[in-house]
N, C-alpha and C positions, 0 to 999 in steps of 0.2 A: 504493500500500500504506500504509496507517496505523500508524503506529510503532508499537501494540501488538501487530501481529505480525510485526514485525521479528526474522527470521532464523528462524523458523516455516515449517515447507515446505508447510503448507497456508493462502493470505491470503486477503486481500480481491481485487475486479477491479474492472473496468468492465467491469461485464454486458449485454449487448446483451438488448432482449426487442422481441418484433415487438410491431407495434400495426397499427391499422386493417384487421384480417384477422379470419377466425374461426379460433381456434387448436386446436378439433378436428379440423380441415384440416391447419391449418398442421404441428403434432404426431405425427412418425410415429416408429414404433420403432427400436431401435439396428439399423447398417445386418450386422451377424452375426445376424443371427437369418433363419429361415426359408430356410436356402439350396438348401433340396432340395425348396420345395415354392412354384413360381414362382406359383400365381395366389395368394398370401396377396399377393406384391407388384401383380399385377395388377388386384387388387381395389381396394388400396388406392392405384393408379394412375386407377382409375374412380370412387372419391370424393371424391377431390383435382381428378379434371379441372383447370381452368384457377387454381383456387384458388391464393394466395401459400401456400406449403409448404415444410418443410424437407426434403420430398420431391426438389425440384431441387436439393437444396444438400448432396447426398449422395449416395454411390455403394454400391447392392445390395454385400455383399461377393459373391453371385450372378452380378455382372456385373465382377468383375475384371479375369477373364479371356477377354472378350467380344470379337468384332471391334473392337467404336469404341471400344474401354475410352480411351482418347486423347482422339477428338472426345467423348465423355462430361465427360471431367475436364475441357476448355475448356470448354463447355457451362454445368458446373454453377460454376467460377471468373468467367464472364461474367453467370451469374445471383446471385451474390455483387455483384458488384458494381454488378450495376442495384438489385440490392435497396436495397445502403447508399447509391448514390444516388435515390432513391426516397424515400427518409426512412420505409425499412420499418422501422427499429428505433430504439428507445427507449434512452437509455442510463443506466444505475444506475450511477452514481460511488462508485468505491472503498467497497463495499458484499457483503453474501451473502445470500443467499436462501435459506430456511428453508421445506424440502417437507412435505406431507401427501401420499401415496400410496396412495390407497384402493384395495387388489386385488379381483377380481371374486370374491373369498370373503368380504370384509367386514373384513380386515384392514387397518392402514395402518401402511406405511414410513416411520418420518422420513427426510430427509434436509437436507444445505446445498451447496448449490451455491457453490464459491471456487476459486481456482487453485492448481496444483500448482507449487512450484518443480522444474522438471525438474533441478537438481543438484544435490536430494538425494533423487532417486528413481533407481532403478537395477534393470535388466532381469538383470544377469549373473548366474550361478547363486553362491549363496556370497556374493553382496552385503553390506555393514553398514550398507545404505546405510536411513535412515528410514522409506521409501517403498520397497517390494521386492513384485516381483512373485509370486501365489501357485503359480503355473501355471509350468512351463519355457516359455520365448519362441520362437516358430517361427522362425528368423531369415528364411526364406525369404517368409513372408508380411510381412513389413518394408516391402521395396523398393516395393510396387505401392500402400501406406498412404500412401508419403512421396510419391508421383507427386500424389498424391489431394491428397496440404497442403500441400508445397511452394512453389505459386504462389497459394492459396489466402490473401485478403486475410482472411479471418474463420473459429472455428471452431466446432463443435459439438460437445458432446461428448456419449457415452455412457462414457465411465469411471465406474466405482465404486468407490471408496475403502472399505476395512473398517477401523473402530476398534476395539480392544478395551476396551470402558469396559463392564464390567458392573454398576458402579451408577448407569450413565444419567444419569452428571452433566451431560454436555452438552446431549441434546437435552431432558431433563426438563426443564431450563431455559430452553431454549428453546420447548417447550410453553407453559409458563406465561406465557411475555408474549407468545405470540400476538395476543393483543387488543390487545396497545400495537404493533404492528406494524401496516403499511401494505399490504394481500392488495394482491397484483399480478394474480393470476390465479386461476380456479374454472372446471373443467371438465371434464368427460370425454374421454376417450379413444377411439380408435377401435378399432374390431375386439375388441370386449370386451374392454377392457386396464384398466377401471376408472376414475378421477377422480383428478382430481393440483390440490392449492391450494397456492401460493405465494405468503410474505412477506417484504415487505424487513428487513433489518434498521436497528435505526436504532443511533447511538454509541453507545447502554449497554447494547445485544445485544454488539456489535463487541466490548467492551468485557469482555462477561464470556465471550463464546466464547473472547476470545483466553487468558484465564486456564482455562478448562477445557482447552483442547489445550496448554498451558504443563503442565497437571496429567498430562495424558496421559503429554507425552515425556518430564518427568522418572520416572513408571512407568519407560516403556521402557526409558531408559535403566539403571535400578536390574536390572532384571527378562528383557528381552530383547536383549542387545546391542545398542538404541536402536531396538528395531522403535519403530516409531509405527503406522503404518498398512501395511495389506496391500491389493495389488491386487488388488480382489475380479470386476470384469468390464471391458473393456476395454483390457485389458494392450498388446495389442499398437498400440491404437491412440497409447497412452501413449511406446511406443518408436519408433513413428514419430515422434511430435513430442520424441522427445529427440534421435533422428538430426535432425531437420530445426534444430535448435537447434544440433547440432552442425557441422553443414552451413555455415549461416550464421555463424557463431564464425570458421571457415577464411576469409569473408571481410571478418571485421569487425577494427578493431584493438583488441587484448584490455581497455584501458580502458574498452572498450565493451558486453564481454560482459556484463557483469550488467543492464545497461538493456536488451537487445535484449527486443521482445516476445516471441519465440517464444522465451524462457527460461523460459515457461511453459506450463499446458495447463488448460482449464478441467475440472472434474470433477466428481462428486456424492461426498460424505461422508456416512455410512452408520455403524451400529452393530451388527456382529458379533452382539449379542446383543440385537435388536431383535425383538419375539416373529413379527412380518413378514417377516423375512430369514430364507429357508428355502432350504439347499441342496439342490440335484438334482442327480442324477447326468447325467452326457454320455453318452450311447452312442453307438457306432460301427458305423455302415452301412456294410460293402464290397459295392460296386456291380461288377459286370464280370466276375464270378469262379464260379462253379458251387461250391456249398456245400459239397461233398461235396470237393471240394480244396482250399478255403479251413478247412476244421478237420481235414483230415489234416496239413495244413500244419503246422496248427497243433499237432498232436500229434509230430508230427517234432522240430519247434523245440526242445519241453518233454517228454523221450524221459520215460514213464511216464505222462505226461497218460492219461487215461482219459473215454469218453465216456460218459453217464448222461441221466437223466431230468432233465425241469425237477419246479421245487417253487421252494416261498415257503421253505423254510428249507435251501435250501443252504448248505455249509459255505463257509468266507469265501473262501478258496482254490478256488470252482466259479464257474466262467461263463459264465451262461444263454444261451441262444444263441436265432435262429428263423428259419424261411426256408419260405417258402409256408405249409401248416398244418402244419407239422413244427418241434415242442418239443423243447430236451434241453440237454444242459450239458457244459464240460469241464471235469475236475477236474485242477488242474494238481497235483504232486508236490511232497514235502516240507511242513512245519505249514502253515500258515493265514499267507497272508502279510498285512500289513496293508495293500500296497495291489495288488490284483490287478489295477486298470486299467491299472499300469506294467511289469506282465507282459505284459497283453495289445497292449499299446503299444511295448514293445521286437519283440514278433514282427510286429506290422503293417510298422512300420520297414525291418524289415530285411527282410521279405516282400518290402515293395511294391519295393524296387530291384531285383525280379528278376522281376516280375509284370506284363506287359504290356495294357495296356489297365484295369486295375482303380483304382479308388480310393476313399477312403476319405470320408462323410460323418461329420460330428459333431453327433448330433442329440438336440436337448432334447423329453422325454415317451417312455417304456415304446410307449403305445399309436402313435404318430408313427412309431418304429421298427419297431413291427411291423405297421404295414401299407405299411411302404416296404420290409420282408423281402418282401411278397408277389408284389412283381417278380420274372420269371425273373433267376436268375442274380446272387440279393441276399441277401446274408447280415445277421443283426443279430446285434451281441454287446452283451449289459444290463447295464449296470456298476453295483452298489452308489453307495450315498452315504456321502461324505467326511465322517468327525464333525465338528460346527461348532468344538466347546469344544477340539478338537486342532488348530485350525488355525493360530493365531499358534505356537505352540511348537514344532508341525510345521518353519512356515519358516522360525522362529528358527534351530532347530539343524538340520537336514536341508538349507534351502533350498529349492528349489520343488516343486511337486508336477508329472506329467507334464503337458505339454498337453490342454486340456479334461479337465480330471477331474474337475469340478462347475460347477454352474451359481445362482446366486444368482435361487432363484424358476423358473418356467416361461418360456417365452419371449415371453408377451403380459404378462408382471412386469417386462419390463426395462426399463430408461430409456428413455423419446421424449426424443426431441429438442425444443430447446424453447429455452435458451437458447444467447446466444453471443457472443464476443468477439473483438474484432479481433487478428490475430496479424501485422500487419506494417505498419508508421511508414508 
């Protein structure tokens, strides 16, 4: 770390970046996405074929809960390390990396790729911690993350960091000395995911990012009880490596703790009001359940719920629903709540502990959900989008919003994988 960002919860690393592969191969999407719809991974199991990829060095969240899920995770810990002996990777010293994201509509994301100090980031709800998650934390999906990193000598991340900087101090700056920077990479993506360029930066990038996020947190501090940033996607992966950091603490001796690697997580930093960064709503597919019980259910839970038509201007408080070619809505009771997915989220909850065989997907795209409704026995419910400009003030004073209740972009918008750093001496 370079003493200009010393005690800053977002530094510099040592960035691992492959070489001698071709990295629209190598490049494939964060491992949450697509989990209800297995040949997107199949496919892109047949363009990889024998290709170096970060395809092996990552587990479907699809395949969690798989028979091998075990021999998987030695598998892809074994291919970890033939890689870094292989001299598959390149390494950037105590440096960040500065993205272009072109989306398959012509837009482009900045981003920087640096490490998170995981102890001043924090999952708990009601946190004050810098770093806070946007979403509530599944605790349950924790444990099967931490099996994944654990013994894992290197990592990957798809984290997304949210800054609230609406006059673009940061990356506008870092725009403009693009051209005194070193491009490490220029390529597209696969499965129409668009084109991603990456540059190093060199000491008087270093130099002035570390004084634009010094500009940030004193904001925060003045304005949000020290928010700095919010955890915009990969939350949970984030608390896995703050368990696995904490894991390792119990057996290190505490003079120790602040040097251990896994005291940190690498991640992408992002701008909240980047005209790129578009929220989408999650919707929720219950599979296993006959429609016609899964919304009296649900009319039970919310006694006055009432059931109605679909439409583009339902009132904020209705929730479109679809199941085979059958449209309509429930309108739950009392004004117009502001976040209706956390209604529709406490009755799943508390449903599903008594619902045998049923479970829940959470799926990015209106049209994705409804033609996974058209299963027998599939329900879709369509959630609104979360306002952007309400969402640091949201977690400031509320704390998190429910589990998947938005999505930053569509699901071929998310982070590939692509860089990565060692997390253990």
């Amino acid at each position: 770390m370079t003493a200009s960002f010393a005690e800053l919860p977002f530094q510099t690393a040592d960035i691992l970046l492959p070489v001698d592969c071709d990295l629209s191969l190598w490049s494939v999407v964060a491992c949450d996405q697509y989990t209800s719809q297995p040949e997107y991974w199949q496919r892109v199991e047949e363009q990889v074929g024998r290709a170096p990829s970060s395809l092996r060095l990552i587990l479907p969240e699809s395949c969690l809960e798989g028979p091998d899920v075990e021999t998987d995770i030695m598998e892809i810990n074994n291919t970890m390390t033939r890689y870094l002996r292989e001299g598959r990777f390149r390494t950037l010293r105590e440096t960040m990396v500065y993205t272009e994201r072109t989306l398959d509509d012509g837009s482009v994301r900045c981003g920087l790729i640096g490490k998170v100090d995981l102890t001043q980031y924090s999952y708990e709800p009601n946190a004050a911690a810098a770093i806070r998650a946007t979403e509530e934390t599944v605790m349950e999906r924790i444990p099967p993350r931490v099996k994944v990193r654990k013994n894992a000598p290197i990592e990957l991340p798809h984290a997304m960091l949210l800054a609230d900087d609406p006059e673009d101090g940061l990356f506008s700056g870092l725009r403009g000395a693009r051209d005194d920077m070193e491009l490490l990479y220029d390529f597209d993506l696969m499965e129409n995911a668009g084109h991603v360029r990456g540059w190093r930066l060199d000491a008087e990038q270093l130099e002035f990012t570390a004084s634009a996020l010094r500009a940030l947190q004193a904001r925060a501090v003045r304005e949000r009880n020290g928010l700095l940033f919010a955890v915009g996607d990969g939350n949970h992966s984030l608390a896995a490596a703050k368990e696995c950091y904490e894991r390792r603490k119990r057996l290190t001796a505490p003079e120790q703790w602040l040097s251990l690697p896994s005291r940190f997580a690498l991640a992408e930093l992002v701008n909240l009001h980047d005209p790129a960064v578009s929220f989408h709503p999650i919707h929720r597919v219950v599979f296993g359940a006959e429609p016609q019980d899964v919304l009296n259910a649900l009319c039970r839970f919310y006694p006055g719920a009432k059931r109605g038509v679909w439409s583009e201007d339902l009132p904020y408080n209705a929730i479109p629903y679809a199941y085979g070619d059958t449209r309509g809505s429930v309108t739950l009771p009392g004004p117009a709540q502001p976040m209706p997915v956390h209604l529709l989220q406490t009755f799943l909850d508390s449903w599903l502990r008594t619902a045998s065989g049923v479970r829940v997907d959470y799926i990015h795209g209106r049209q994705v959900a409804c033609q996974l409704a058209l299963r027998p026995r599939t329900t879709a419910f369509l959630m609104p989008s979360v306002p952007e400009n309400e969402l640091f003030s949201a977690v400031a004073r509320d704390g998190a919003f429910p589990p998947k209740s938005f999505s930053i972009g569509r699901a071929q918008d998310k982070r590939f994988y692509l860089e990565a750093r060692k997390i253990r001496a």
